[in-house]
N, C-alpha and C positions, 0 to 999 in steps of 0.2 A: 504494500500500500504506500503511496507516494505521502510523504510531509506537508500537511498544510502549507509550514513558510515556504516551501519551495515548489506546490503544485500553481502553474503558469495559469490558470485560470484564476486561482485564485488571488493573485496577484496583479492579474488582469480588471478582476471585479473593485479590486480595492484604489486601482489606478485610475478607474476609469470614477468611482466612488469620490473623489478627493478631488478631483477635474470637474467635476460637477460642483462639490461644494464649492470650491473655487470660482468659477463660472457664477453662480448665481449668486454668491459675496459682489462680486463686482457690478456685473447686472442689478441689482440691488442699489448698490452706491453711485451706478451712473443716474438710474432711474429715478433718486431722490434730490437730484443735483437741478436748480432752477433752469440750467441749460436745458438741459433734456428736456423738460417740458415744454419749455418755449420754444425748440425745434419742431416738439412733436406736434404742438398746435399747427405754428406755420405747416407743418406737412401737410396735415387734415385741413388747411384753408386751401392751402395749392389743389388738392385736390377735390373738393368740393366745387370751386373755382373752375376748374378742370372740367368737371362733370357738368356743370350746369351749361359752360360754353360748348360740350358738346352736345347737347340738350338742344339748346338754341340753333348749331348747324343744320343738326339735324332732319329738325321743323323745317328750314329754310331750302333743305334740299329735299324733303318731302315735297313742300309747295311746288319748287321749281317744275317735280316729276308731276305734279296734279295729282297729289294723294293727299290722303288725310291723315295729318297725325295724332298719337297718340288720344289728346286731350278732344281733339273733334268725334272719335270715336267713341269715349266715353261718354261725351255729351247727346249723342245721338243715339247710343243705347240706351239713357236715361232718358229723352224723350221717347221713343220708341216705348220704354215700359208704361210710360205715363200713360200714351194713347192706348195699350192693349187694356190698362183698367180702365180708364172711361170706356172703352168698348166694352168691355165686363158689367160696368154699372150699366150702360144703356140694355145691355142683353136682357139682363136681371132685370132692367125695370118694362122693357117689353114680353117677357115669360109674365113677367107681375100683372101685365093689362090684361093679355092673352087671360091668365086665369079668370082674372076680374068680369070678361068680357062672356066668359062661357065658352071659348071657339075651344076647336078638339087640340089634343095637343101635340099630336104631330106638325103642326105651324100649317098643315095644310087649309087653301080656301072651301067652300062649302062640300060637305060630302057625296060623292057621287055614287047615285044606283047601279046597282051589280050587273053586270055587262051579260045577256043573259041570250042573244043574238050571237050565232055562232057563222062564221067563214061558213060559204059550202065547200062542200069537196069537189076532187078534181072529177070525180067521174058525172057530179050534179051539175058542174060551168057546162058542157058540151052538149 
């Protein structure tokens, strides 16, 4: 059986152990230091910055191509729901008459007598 102090894994585990501690001592101490922070803001403004201007291109190259973007699309599925409920209310308030009114309620207009006259047959035309 191999010796702890000198089995290479384990020496390996504790080096790699100690490289960590180390590592996140300093990470630590960079990350509490007011530079960092103020780096790390301006980053996340540059790219905010970033994102919005290409936001802006974007639309602008939408338009060029005669498309819609984004914000047009969401605004016309939101009208689009709007009119499918007033279509909805109107529906409902015309079922509502319909009952009120007595008509039958297949929406059909007045009922018609049973078809009771039959085609002749081929051998009755001749």
């Amino acid at each position: 059986m191999v010796d702890k102090g000198n089995d290479p894994a384990v020496i390996w585990q504790t080096m790699i152990g100690e490289m960590e501690k180390g590592f996140n001592a300093f990470a630590n101490r960079a990350m509490e230091s007011p530079e960092f922070s103020k780096a790390m803001n301006q980053a996340g403004g540059v790219a905010a910055g970033a994102q919005k201007q290409l936001g802006e291109l974007m639309e602008k190259y939408l338009l060029s191509m005669n498309l819609p973007s984004r914000a047009q699309l969401v605004g016309m599925a939101e009208r689009l729901q709007s009119m499918e409920g007033q279509l909805n209310e109107i529906k409902a308030l015309l079922v509502q008459m319909n009952r009120n009114n007595g008509a039958p309620k297949d929406g059909g207009a007045t009922p018609r007598p049973p078809r009771t006259k039959r085609p002749p047959s081929e051998g009755e035309q001749k």
